[in-house]
Jmol script that loads the backbone (N, CA, C; Angstrom):
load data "model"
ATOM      1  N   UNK A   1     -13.753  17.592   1.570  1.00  0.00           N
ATOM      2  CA  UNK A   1     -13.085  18.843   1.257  1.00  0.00           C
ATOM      3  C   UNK A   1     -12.105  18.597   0.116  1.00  0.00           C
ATOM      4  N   UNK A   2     -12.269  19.463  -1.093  1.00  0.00           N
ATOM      5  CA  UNK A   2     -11.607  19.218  -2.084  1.00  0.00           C
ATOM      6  C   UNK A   2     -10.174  20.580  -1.928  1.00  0.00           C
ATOM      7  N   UNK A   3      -9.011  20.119  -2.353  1.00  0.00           N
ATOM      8  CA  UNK A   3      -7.896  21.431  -2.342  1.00  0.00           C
ATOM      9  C   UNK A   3      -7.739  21.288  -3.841  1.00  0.00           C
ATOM     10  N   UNK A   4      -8.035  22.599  -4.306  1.00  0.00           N
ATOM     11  CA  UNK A   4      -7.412  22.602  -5.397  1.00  0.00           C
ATOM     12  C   UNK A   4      -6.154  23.026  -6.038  1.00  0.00           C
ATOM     13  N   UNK A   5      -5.464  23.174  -7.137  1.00  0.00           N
ATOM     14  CA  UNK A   5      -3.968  23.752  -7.093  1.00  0.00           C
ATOM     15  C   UNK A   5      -3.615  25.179  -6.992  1.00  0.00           C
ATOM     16  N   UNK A   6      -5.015  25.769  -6.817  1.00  0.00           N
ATOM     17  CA  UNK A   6      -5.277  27.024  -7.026  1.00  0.00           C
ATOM     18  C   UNK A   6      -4.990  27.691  -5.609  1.00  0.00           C
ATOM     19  N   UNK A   7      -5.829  26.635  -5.154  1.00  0.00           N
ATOM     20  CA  UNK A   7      -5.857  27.080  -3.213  1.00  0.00           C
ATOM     21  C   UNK A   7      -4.300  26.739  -2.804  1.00  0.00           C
ATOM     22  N   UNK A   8      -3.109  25.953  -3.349  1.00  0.00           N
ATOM     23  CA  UNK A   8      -2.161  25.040  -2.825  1.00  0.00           C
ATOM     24  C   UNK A   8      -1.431  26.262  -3.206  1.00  0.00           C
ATOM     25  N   UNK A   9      -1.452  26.978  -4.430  1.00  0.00           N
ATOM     26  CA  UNK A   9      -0.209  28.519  -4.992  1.00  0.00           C
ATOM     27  C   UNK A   9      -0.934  29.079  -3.803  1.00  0.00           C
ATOM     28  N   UNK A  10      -1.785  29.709  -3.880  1.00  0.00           N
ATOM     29  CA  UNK A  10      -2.491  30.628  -2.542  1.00  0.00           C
ATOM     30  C   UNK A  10      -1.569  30.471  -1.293  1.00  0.00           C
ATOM     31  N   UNK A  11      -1.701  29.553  -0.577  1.00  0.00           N
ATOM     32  CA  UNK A  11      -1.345  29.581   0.292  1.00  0.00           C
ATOM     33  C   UNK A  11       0.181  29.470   0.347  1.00  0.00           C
ATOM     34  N   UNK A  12       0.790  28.986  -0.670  1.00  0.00           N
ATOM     35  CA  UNK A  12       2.023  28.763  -0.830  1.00  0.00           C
ATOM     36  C   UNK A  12       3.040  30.752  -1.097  1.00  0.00           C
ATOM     37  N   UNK A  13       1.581  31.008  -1.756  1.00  0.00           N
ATOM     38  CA  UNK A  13       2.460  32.563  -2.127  1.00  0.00           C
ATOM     39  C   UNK A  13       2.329  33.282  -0.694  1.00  0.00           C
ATOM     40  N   UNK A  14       0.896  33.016   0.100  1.00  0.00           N
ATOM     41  CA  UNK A  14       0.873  33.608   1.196  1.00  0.00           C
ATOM     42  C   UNK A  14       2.314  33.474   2.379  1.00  0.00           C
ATOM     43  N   UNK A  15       2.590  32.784   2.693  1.00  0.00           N
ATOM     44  CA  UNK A  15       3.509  32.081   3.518  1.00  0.00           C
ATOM     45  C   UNK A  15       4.684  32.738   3.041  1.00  0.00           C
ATOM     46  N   UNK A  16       5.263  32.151   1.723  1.00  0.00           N
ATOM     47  CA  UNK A  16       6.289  32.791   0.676  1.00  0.00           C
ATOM     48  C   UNK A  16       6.776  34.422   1.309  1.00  0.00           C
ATOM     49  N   UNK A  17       5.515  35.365   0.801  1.00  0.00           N
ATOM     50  CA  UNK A  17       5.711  36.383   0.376  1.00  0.00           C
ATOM     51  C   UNK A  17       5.305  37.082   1.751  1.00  0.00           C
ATOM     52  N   UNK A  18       3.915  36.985   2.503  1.00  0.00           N
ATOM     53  CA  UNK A  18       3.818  37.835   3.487  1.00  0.00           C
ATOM     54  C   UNK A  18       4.090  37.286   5.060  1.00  0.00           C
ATOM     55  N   UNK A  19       4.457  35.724   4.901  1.00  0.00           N
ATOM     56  CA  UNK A  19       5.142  35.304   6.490  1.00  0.00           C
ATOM     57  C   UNK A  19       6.215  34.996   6.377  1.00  0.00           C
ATOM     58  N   UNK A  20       6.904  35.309   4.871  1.00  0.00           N
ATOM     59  CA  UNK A  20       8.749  35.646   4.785  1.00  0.00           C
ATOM     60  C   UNK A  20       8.895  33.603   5.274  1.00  0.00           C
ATOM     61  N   UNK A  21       8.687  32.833   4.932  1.00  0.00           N
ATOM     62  CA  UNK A  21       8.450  31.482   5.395  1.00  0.00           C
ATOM     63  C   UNK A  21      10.117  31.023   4.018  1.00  0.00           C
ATOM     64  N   UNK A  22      11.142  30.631   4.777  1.00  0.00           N
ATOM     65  CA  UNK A  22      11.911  30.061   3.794  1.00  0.00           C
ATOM     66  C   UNK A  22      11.579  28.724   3.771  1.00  0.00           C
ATOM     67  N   UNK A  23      11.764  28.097   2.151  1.00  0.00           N
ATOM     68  CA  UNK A  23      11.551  26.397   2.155  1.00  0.00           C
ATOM     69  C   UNK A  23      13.018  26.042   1.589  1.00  0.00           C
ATOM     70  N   UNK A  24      12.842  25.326   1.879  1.00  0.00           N
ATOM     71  CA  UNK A  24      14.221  24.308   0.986  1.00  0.00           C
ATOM     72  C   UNK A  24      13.957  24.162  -0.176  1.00  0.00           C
ATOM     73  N   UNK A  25      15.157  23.365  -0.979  1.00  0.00           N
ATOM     74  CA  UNK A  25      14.840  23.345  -2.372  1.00  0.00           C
ATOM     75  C   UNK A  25      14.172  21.572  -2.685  1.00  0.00           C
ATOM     76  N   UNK A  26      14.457  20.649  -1.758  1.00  0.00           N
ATOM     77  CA  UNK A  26      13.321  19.751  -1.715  1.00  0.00           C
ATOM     78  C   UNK A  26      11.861  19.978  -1.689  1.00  0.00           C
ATOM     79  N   UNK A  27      11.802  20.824  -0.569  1.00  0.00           N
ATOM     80  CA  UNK A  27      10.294  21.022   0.132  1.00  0.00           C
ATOM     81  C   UNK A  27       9.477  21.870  -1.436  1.00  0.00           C
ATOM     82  N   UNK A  28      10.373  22.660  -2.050  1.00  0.00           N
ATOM     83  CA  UNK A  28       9.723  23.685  -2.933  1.00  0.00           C
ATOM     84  C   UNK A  28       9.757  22.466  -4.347  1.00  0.00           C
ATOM     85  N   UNK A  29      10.502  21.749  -4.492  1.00  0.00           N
ATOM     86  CA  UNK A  29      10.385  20.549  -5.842  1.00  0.00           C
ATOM     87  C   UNK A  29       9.145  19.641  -5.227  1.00  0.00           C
ATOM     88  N   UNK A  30       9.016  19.414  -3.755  1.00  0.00           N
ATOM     89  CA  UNK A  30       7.345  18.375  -3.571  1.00  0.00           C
ATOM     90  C   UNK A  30       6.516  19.133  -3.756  1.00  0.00           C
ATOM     91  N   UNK A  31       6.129  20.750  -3.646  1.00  0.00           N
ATOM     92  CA  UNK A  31       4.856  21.718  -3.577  1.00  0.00           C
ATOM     93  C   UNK A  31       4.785  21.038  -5.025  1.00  0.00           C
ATOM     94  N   UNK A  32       5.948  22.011  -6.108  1.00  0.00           N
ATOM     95  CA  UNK A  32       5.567  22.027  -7.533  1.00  0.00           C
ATOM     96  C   UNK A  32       5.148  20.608  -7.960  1.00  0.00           C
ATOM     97  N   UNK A  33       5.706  19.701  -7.768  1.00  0.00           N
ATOM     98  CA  UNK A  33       5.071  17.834  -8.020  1.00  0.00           C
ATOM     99  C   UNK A  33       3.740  18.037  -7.771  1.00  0.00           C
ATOM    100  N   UNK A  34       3.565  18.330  -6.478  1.00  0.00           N
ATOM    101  CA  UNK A  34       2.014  18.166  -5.303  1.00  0.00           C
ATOM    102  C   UNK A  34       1.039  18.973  -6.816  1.00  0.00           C
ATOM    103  N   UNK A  35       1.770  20.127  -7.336  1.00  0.00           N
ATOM    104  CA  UNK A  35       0.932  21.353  -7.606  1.00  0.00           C
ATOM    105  C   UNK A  35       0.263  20.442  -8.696  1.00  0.00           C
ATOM    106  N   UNK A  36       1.188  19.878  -9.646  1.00  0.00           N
ATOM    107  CA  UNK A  36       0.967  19.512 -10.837  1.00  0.00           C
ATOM    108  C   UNK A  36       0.147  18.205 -11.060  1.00  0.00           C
ATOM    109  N   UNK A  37       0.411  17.462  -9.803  1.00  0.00           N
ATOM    110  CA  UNK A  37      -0.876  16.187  -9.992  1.00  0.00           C
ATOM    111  C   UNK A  37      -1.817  16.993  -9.886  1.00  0.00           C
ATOM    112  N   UNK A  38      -2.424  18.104  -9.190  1.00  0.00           N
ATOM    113  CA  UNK A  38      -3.559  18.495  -8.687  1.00  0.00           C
ATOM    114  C   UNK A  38      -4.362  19.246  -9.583  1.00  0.00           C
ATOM    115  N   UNK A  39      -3.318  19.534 -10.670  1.00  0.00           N
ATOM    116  CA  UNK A  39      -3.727  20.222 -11.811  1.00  0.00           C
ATOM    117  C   UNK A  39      -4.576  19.082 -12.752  1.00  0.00           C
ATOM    118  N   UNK A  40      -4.235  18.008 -12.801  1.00  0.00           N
ATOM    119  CA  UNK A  40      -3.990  16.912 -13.777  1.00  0.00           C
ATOM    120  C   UNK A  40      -5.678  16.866 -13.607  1.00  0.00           C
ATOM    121  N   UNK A  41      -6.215  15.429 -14.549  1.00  0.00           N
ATOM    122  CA  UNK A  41      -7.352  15.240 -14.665  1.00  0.00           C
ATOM    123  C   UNK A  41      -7.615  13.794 -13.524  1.00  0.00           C
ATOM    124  N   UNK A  42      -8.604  13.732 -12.770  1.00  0.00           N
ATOM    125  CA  UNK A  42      -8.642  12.892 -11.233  1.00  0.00           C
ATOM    126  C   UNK A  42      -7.688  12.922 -10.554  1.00  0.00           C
ATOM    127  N   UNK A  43      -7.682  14.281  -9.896  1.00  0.00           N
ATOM    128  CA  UNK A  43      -6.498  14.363  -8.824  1.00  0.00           C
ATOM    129  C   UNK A  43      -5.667  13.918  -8.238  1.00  0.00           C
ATOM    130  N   UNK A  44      -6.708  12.809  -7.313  1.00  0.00           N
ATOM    131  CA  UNK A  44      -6.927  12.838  -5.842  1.00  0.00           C
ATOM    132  C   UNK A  44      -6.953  11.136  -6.020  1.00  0.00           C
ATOM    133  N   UNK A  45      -6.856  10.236  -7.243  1.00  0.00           N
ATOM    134  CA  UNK A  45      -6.287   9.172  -7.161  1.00  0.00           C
ATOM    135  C   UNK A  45      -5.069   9.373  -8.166  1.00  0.00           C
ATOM    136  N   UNK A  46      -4.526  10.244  -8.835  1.00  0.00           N
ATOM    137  CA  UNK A  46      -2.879  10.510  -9.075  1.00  0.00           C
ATOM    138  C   UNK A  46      -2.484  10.947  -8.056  1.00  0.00           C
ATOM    139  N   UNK A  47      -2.871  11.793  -7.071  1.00  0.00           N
ATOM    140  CA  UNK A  47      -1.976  12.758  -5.501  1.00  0.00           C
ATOM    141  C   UNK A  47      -2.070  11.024  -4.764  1.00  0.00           C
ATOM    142  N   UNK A  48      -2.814  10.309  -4.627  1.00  0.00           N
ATOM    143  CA  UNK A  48      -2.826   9.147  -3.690  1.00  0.00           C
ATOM    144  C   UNK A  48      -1.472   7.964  -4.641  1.00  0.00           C
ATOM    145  N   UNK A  49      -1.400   8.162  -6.011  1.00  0.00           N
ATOM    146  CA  UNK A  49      -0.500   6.978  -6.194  1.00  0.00           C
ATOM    147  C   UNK A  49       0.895   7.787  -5.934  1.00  0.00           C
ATOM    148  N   UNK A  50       1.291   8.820  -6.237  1.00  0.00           N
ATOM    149  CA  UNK A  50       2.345  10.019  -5.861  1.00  0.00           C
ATOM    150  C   UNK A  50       2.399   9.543  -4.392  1.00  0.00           C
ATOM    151  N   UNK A  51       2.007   9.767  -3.554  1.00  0.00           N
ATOM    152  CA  UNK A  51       2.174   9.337  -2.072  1.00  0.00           C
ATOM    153  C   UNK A  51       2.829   8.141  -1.555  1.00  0.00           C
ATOM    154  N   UNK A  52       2.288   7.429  -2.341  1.00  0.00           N
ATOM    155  CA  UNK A  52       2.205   5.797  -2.348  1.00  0.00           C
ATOM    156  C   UNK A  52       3.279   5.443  -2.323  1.00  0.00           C
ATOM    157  N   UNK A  53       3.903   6.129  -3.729  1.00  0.00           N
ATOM    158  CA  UNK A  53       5.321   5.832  -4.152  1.00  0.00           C
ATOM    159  C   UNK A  53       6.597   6.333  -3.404  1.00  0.00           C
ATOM    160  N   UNK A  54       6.106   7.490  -2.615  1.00  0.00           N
ATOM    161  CA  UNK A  54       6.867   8.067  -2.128  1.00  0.00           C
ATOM    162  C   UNK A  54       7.678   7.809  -1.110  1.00  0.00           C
ATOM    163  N   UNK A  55       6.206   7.158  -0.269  1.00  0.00           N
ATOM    164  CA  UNK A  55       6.044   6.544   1.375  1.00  0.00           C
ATOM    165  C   UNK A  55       6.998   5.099   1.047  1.00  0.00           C
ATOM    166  N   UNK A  56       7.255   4.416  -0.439  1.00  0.00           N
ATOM    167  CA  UNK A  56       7.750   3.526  -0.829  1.00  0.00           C
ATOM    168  C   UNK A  56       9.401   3.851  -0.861  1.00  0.00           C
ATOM    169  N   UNK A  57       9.737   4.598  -0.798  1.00  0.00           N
ATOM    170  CA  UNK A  57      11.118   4.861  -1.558  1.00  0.00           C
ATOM    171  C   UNK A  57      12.182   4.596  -0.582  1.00  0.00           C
ATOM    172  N   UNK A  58      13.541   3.908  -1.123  1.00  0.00           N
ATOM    173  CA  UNK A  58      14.589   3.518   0.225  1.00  0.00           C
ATOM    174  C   UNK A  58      15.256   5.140   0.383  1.00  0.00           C
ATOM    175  N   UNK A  59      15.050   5.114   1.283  1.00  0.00           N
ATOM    176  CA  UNK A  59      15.932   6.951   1.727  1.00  0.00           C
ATOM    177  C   UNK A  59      17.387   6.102   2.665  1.00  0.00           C
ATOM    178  N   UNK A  60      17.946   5.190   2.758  1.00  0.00           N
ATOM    179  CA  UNK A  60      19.001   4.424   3.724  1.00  0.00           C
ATOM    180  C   UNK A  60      20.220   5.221   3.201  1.00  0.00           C
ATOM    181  N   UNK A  61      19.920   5.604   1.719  1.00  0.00           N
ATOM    182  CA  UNK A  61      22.046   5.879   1.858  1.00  0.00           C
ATOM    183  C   UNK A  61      21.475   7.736   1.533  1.00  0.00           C
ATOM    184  N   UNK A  62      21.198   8.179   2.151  1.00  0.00           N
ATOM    185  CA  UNK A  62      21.307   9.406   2.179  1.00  0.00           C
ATOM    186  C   UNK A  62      22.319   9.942   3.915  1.00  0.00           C
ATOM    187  N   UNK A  63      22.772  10.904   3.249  1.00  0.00           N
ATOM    188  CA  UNK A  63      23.956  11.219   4.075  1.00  0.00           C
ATOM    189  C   UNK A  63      23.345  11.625   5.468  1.00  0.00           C
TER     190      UNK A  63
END
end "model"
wireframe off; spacefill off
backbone 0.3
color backbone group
């Protein structure tokens, strides 16, 4: 199953606009990241190194 960035606004406007769904301003800066690898040319090994890095990152001195 392929998602494309097309299907990722879709559902993102759905939620948004007709299940009134508030996000944070993190959660809404990972969609737009998410959106834009997916746009890119080979997705789905840029969305896998994006992950990678992510799952990598020290989060310890956050408040």
């Amino acid at each position: 199953m392929t998602i494309t960035g097309n299907t990722l606004l879709f559902f993102f406007v759905i939620l948004t606009v007709i299940m009134d769904v508030k996000f944070e301003f993190e959660d809404l800066l990972f969609f737009f990241v998410l959106l834009v690898v997916l746009q890119q040319d080979k997705p789905r090994k840029k969305a896998k190194k994006l992950l990678q890095s992510l799952a990598a990152m020290d989060f310890s001195n956050s408040i």
